[in-house]
N, C-alpha and C positions, 0 to 999 in steps of 0.2 A: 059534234063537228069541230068544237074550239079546239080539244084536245088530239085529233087524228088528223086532220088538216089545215086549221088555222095557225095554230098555233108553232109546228115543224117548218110552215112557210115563211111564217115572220121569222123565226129563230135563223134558219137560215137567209132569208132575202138581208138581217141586222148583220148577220155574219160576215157574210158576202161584201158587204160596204164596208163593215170595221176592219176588215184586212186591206181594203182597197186604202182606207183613211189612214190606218195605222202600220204602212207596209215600212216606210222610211222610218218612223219610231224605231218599230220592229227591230229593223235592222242595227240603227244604233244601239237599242238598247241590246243584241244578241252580241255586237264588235265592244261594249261596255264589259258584259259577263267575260267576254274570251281575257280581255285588257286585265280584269280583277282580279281571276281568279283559274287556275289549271283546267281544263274538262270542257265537256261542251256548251253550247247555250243554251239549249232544250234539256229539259228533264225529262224524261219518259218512265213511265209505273203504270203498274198492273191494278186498275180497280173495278169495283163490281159494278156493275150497267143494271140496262132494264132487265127485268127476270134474273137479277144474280146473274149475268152475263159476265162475265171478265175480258175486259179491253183496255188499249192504253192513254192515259191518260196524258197530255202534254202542256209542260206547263215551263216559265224560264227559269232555271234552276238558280234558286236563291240560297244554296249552300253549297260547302267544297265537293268535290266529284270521289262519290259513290259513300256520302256521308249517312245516307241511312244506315248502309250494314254497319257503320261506325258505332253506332247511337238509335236508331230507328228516328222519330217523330221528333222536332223540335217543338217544347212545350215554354220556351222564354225564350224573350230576344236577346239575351247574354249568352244564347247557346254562341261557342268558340266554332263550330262549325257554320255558321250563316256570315255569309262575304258580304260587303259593305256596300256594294251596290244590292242584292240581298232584303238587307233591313228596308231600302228604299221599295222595293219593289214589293215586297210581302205587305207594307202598310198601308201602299197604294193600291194593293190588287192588281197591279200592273202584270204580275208573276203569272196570272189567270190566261190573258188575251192570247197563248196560243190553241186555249182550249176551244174557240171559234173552228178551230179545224176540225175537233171532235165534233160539232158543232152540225158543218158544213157535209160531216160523215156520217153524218144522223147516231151517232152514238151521244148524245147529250143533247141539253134545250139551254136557252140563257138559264129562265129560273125554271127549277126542282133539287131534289134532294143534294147534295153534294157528293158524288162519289167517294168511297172509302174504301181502304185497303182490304181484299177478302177475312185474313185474320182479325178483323177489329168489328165483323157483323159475326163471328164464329161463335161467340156463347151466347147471341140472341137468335140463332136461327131457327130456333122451333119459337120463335113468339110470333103468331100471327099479325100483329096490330104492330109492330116495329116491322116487319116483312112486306107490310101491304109500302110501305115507302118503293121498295121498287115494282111497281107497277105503275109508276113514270120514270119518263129517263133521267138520270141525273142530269145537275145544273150547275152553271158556272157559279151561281146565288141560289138561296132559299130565304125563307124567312128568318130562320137562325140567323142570317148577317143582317137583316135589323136593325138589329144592338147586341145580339150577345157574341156573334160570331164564334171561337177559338174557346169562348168560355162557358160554354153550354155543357154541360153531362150529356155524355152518349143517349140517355133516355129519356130525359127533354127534347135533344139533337132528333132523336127517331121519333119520336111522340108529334114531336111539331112537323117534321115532314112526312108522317102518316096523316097529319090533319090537314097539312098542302093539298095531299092528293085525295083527299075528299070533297077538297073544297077549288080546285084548280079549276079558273076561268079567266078568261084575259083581267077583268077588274082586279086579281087580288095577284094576277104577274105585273100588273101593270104598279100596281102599290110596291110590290117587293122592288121591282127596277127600281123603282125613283125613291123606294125608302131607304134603299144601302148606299145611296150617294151620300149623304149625312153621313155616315159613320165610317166609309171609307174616306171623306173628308179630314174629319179629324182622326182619325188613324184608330180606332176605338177596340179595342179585346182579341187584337191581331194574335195572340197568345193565349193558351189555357193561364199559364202564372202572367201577370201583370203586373 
């Protein structure tokens, strides 16, 4: 019952309020992105949902406009493509808060696995026990932000959120909420290289 109805109500009824709370943020910080740096304030990408779904992702763009095809994946915070307001918002997880609307769309929960790009599950897709991750919906956090965040190996990364969703109950989303506060605090593994 926690995971088909408890838990899509709270995710959204959190949603719902943190947009109402953080609509003026919002805004300033989307008129900060336009002031920094060329392109829009939202990011938009394609990643894989519950069942290997593919839907988009929305997040504040904390690099120049259309730096993936540049580069793909920023892996340090010296990358030349992340704008200055960017670094701020990447270390705060600020850059996250529009994915409430994925949120609010039932395509994601606060916590489960983190969405990721179709190509970067491609050469684990016949592993079962890495696959059983989507069979919750992806989350704005998982246990990986913790402590290791950005610096976890892909199969740690799947290993621990195949063990999420064995073990998914409000007691151990309720740990993950309040245990990535510490480390989004001090700004902690925002990057694979650190």
């Amino acid at each position: 019952m926690y995971k088909t109805i408890i838990k899509p109500f709270i995710g959204i009824t959190i949603s719902l309020l943190g947009l109402i709370v953080l609509l003026i943020p919002m805004i300033i910080i989307s008129l900060i992105i336009k002031f920094d740096s060329p392109g829009p304030a939202l990011f938009k990408q394609k990643r894989l949902g519950k069942k290997q779904k593919v839907f988009t992702v929305y997040k504040f763009r904390t690099m120049c406009n259309h730096a993936f095809e540049k580069g793909g994946v920023a892996s340090s915070e010296h990358d030349a493509r992340i704008t200055k307001i960017g670094k701020t918002l990447r270390k705060t997880s600020l850059d996250e808060v529009p994915q409430l609307l994925n949120i609010i769309k039932g395509e994601m929960a606060i916590i489960g696995p983190r969405p990721i790009l179709p190509f970067e599950f491609e050469e684990y897709k016949n592993n079962e026990r890495y696959a059983h991750r989507y069979d919750a919906k992806p989350g704005m956090f998982c246990t990986v932000d913790i402590d290791l965040r950005a610096t976890a190996t892909r199969e740690l990364q799947f290993e621990m959120d195949a063990e999420y969703v064995d073990k998914m109950s409000f007691g151990l989303d309720f740990k993950v909420f309040f245990g990535i506060i510490k480390t989004v605090v001090l700004g902690k593994n925002v990057y694979k290289e650190q």
